[in-house]
N, C-alpha and C positions, 0 to 999 in steps of 0.2 A: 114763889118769886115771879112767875110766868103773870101774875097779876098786878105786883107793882111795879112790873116791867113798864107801860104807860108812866108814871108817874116817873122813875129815874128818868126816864127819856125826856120828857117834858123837864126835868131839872137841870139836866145836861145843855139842852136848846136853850133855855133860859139865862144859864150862866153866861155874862157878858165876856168873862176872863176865857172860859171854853172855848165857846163861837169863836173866837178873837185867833186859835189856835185850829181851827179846823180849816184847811189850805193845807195843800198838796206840798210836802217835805217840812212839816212841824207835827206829825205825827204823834213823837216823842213826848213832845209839850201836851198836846191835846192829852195824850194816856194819862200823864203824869196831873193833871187836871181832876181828868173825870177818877182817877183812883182818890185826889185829897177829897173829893164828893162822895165817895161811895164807902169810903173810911169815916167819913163825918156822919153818914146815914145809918151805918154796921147794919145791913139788913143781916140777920142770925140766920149763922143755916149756910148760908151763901160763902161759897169760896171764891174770891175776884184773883183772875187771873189778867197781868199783862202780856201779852204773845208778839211774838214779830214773825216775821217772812220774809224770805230773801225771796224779792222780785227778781231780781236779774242779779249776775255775780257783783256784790259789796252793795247794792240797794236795798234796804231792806224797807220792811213797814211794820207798823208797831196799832194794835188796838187791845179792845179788853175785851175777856172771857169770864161770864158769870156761870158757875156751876153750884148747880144743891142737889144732893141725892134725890134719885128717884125722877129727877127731870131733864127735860132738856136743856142741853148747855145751849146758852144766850150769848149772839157777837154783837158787842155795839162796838161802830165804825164809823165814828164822823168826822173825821179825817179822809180827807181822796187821795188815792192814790191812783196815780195814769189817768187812763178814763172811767174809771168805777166810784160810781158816786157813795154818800156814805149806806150804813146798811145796818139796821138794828132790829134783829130778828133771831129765829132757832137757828143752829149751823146746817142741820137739814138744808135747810131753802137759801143759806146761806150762798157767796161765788164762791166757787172752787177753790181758791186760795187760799181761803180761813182755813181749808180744813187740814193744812199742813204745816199751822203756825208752832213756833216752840215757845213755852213759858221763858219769861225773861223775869218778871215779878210774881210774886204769891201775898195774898192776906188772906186770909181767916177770918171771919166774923161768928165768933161765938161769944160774944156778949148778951147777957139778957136785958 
């Protein structure tokens, strides 16, 4: 996954309807976006997760969690939130705040 990571990202930037949703309190939209993208691609293997975070009490933020056995879970973030720009990378090197997101959506990609 860690290798068509490049290529979703460049799909994601590309998409006019995405872009259009990446501004600070449309979050939701943007998720809901790159998930109808990432459901249309089915990379197999890969389990798309949507997560949120309660920034401050009733704020919350919402981005996506790609996981595949054996690998690093992947956050892509283009959506801002505060002052944190977007962020598409391992949760490793990820800000601090991904790493306490809770699942809100789940798909599965096991089609061949």
């Amino acid at each position: 996954m860690i290798n068509e990571l490049p290529v979703i990202i460049d799909q994601i930037k590309g998409d006019e309807t995405i872009v259009r949703w990446s501004k600070q309190g449309w979050c939701r939209m943007w998720v809901k976006n790159v998930l109808d993208l990432l459901e249309r691609e089915a990379i197999v293997g890969v389990v798309v997760l949507a997560k949120e975070v309660e920034l401050s009490p009733g704020y919350w933020h919402s981005y996506i969690s790609l996981v595949e056995e054996d690998c690093d879970e992947v956050i892509l973030n283009g959506s801002a939130y505060m002052s944190t720009p977007e962020y598409f990378g391992v949760i490793e090197e990820a800000p601090e705040i991904f790493k306490s997101g809770k699942v809100d959506v789940l798909i599965m990609n096991d089609r061949k």
